[in-house]
C-alpha positions as CSV (number, residue, x, y, z in Angstrom):
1,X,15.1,-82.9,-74.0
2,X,12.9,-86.1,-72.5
3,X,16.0,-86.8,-70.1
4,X,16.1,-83.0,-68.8
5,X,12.2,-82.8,-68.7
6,X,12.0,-86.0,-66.3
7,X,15.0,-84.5,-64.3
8,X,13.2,-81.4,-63.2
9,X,9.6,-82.9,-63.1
10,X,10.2,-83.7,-59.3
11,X,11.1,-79.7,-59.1
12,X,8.2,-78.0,-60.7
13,X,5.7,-80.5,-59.2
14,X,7.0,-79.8,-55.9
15,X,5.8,-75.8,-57.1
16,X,2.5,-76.4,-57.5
17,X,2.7,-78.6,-54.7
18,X,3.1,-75.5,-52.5
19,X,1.1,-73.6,-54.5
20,X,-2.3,-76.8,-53.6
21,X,-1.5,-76.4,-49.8
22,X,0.9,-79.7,-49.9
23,X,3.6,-78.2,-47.6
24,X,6.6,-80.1,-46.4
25,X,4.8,-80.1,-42.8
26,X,2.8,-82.8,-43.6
27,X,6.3,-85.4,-44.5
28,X,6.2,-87.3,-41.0
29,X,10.2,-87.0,-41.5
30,X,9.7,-83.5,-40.7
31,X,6.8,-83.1,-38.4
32,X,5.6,-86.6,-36.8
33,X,2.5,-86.8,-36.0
34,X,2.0,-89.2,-32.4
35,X,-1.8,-90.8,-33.3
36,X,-2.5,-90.7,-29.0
37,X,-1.5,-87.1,-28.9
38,X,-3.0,-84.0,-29.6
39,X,-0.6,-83.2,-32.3
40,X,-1.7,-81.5,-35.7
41,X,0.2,-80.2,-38.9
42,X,-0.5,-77.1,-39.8
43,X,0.3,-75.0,-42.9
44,X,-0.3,-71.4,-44.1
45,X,-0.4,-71.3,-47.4
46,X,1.6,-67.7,-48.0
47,X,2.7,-68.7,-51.6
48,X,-0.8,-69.0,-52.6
49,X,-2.3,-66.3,-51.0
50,X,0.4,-63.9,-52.7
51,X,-0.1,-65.5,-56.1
52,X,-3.1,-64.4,-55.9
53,X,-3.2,-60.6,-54.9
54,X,-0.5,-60.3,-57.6
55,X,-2.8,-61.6,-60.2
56,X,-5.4,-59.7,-59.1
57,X,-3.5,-56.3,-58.4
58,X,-1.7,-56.7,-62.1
59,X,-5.1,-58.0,-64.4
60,X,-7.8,-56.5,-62.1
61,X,-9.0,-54.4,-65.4
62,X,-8.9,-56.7,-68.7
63,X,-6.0,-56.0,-71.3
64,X,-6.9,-53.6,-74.0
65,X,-5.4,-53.6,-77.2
66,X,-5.2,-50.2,-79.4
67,X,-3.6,-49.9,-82.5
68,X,-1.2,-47.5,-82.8
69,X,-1.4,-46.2,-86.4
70,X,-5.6,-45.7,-85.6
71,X,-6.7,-49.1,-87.3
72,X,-10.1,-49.4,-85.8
73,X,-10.5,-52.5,-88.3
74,X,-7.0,-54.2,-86.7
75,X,-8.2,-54.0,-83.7
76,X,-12.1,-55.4,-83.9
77,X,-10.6,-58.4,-85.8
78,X,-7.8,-59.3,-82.6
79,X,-11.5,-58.6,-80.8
80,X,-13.1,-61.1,-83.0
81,X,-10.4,-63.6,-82.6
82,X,-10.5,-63.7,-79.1
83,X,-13.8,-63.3,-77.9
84,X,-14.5,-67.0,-77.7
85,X,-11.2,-67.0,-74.7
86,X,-12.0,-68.1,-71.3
87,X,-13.0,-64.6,-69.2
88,X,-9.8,-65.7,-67.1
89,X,-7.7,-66.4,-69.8
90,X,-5.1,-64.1,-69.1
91,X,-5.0,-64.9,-65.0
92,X,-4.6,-68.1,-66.4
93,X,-1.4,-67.8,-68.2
94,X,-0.4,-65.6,-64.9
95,X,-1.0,-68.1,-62.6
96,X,0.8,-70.6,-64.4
97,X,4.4,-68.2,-64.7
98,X,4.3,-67.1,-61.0
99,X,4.1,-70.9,-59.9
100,X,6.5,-72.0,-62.1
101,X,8.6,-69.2,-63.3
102,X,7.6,-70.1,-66.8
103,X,4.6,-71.2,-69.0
104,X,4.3,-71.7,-72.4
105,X,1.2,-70.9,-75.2
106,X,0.4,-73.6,-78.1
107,X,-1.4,-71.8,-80.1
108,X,-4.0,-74.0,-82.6
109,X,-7.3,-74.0,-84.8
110,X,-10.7,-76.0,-82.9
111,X,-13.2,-77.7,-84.2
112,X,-15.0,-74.4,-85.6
113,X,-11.8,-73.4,-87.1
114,X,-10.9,-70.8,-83.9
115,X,-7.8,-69.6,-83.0
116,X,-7.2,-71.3,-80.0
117,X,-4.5,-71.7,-77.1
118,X,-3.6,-74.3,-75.0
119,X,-1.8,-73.0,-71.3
120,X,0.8,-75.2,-70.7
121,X,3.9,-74.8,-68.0
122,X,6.9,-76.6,-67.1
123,X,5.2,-80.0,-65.3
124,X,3.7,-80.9,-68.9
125,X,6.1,-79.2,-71.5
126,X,9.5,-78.7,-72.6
127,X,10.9,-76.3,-75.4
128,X,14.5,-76.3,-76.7
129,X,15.6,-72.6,-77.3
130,X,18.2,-71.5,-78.9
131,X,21.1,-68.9,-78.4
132,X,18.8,-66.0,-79.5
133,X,15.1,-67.0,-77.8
134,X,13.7,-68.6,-80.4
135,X,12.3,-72.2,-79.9
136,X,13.1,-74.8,-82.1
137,X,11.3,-77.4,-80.7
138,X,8.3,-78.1,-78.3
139,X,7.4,-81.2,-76.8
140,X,4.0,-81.6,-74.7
141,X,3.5,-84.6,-72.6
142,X,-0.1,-85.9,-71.9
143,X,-2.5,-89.0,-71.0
144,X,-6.1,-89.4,-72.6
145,X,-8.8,-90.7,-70.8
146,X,-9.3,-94.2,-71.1
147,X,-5.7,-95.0,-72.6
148,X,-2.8,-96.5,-70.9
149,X,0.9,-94.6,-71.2
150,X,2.3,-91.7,-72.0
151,X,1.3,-89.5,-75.2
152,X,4.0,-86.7,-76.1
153,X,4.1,-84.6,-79.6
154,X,6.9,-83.1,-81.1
155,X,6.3,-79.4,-82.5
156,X,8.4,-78.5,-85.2
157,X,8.9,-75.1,-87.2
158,X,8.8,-76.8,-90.7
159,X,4.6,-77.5,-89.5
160,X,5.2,-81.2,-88.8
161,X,4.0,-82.5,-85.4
162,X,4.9,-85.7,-84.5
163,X,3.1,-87.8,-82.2
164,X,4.4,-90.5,-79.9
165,X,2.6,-92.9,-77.4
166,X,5.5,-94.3,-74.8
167,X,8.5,-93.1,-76.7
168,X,7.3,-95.0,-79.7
169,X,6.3,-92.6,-83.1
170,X,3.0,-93.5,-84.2
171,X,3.3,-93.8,-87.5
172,X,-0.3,-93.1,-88.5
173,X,-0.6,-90.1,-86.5
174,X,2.1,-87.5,-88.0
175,X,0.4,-84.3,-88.5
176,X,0.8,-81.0,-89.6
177,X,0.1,-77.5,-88.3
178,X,-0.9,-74.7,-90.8
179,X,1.7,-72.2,-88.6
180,X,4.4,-71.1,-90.8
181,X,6.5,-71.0,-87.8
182,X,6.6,-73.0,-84.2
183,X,3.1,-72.1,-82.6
184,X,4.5,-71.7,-79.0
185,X,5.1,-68.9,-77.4
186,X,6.8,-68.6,-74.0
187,X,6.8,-65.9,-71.4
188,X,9.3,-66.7,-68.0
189,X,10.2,-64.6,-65.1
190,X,13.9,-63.3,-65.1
191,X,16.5,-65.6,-63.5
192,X,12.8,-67.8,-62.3
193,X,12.5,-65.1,-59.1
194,X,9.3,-66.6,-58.2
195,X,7.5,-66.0,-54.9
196,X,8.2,-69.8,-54.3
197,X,12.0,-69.5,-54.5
198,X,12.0,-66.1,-52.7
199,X,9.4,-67.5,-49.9
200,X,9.4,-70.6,-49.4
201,X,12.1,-71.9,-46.8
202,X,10.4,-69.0,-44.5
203,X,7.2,-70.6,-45.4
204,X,8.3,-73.8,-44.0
205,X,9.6,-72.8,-40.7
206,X,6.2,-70.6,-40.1
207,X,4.5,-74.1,-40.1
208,X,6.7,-75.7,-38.1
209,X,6.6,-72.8,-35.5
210,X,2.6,-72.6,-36.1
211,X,2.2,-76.5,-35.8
212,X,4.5,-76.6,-32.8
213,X,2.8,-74.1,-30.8
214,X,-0.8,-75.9,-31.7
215,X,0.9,-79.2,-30.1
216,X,1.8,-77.3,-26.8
217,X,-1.8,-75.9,-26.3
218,X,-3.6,-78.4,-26.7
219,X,-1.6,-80.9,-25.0
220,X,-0.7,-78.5,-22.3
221,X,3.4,-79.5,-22.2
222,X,4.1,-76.2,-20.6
223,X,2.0,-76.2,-18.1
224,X,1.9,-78.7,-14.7
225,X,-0.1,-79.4,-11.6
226,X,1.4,-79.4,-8.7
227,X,-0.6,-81.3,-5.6
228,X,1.3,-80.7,-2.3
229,X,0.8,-82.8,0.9
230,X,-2.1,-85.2,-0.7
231,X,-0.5,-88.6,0.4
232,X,-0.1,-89.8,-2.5
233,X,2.6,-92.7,-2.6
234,X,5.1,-93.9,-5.6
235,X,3.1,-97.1,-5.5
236,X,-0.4,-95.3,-5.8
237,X,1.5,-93.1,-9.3
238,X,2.7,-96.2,-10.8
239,X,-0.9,-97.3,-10.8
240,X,-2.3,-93.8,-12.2
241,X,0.9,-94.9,-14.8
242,X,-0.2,-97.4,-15.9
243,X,-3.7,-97.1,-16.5
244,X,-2.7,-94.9,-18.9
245,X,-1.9,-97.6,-21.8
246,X,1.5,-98.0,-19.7
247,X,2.9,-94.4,-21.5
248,X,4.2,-91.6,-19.9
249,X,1.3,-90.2,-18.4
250,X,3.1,-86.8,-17.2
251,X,3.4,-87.7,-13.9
252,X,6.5,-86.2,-12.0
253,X,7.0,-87.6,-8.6
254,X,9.1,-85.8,-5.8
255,X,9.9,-88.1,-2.8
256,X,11.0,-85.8,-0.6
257,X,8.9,-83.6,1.4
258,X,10.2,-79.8,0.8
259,X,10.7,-80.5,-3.3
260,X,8.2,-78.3,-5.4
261,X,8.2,-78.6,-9.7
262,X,8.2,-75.0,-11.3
263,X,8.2,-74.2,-14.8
């Protein structure tokens, strides 16, 4: 599970990669920037921006919960239970699937003995499911402040959690949840159809196209100036040459007397 989670780390990073506004337009093996030019990457950040009304067309009311056999007592207490959530709890969990096509829910007690969750997704977690969608295992991979290395615990359904700092168990630290089952749920988008996959290549060549454009404007490489008749010599636009740096300065010179430069 450890091998296939650091395997696909690069992938789902890259996802919320796109999802931050770090596009592929700003590798300098795709777009280079020249430091004496005008030149400017520029992204539009589609995948974002669609993430976005989706969560907000799909939870713009919150989620209601109704019992169906009229329980009016069931249905305070999942009230109760809840009420301490995060307002955005559920755009949350949202957020997290339609970046990376799949996010998972540890579910736990806090300090005042509240049901709580913990949002996790594919760049931090790993779950190994078996042939009929249940999960067997969950591992989640973090870092404390102030400590050096990698922390990971092992979730299993027996209620042991094991807890391991740089693939070595701590022995000290095995613990136990009170779950009578593995407390992870895990909601994914069929066949991981996400607005990145679907959107992103076109994404890419919108910045390129974008950022391209910006480089002609404002370094005006379509356009010329054409000076006719001004007695201006080869000698006199080697000199206008190179007191620019000794670069190119976009100087086109025609020796002869009928030759005229259209674009």
């Amino acid at each position: 599970m450890i091998t296939e989670y650091n395997a696909m780390k690069p992938t789902y990073q890259t996802m919320k990669n796109y999802y931050d506004g770090k596009h592929l337009i700003y590798d300098d093996s795709v777009f280079k920037i020249r430091a004496d030019m005008g030149d400017m990457a520029i992204h539009i950040n589609w995948i974002s921006k669609f993430i976005g009304e989706e969560i907000a067309y799909a939870l713009n009311k919150p989620v209601s919960y109704a019992s169906k056999s009229g329980n009016v007592k069931l249905e305070k207490a999942i009230s109760a239970a809840i009420e301490h959530y995060d307002l955005n709890h559920d755009q949350k969990i949202m957020r997290e699937l339609e970046i990376y096509g799949k996010c998972f829910i540890l579910y736990y007690f806090d300090k005042y003995g509240r049901l709580s969750e913990r949002i996790l997704n594919p760049s931090n977690s790993i779950a190994y499911v078996d042939e009929d969608g249940n999960i067997e295992r969950f591992i989640y991979f973090y870092q404390k402040k102030y400590h050096t290395g990698q922390y990971y615990n092992v979730y299993y359904p027996d209620g042991t959690i094991e807890i391991y700092k740089d693939n070595l168990l701590l022995e000290d630290k095995t613990e136990t949840h009170p779950f009578q089952c593995m407390p992870v749920s895990m909601c994914e988008i069929e066949d991981a159809e996400t607005i990145y996959t679907k959107i992103k290549s076109l994404n890419d060549a919108y910045n390129e196209l974008v950022s391209n454009q910006q480089c002609l404007i404002s370094e005006f490489k379509n356009a010329y100036i054409t000076m006719c008749d001004n007695g201006v010599s080869s000698d006199s636009t080697k000199e206008m040459v190179k007191a620019v740096k000794d670069k190119d300065a976009g100087i086109i010179f025609y020796p002869f007397k009928d030759a005229k430069p259209e674009w």
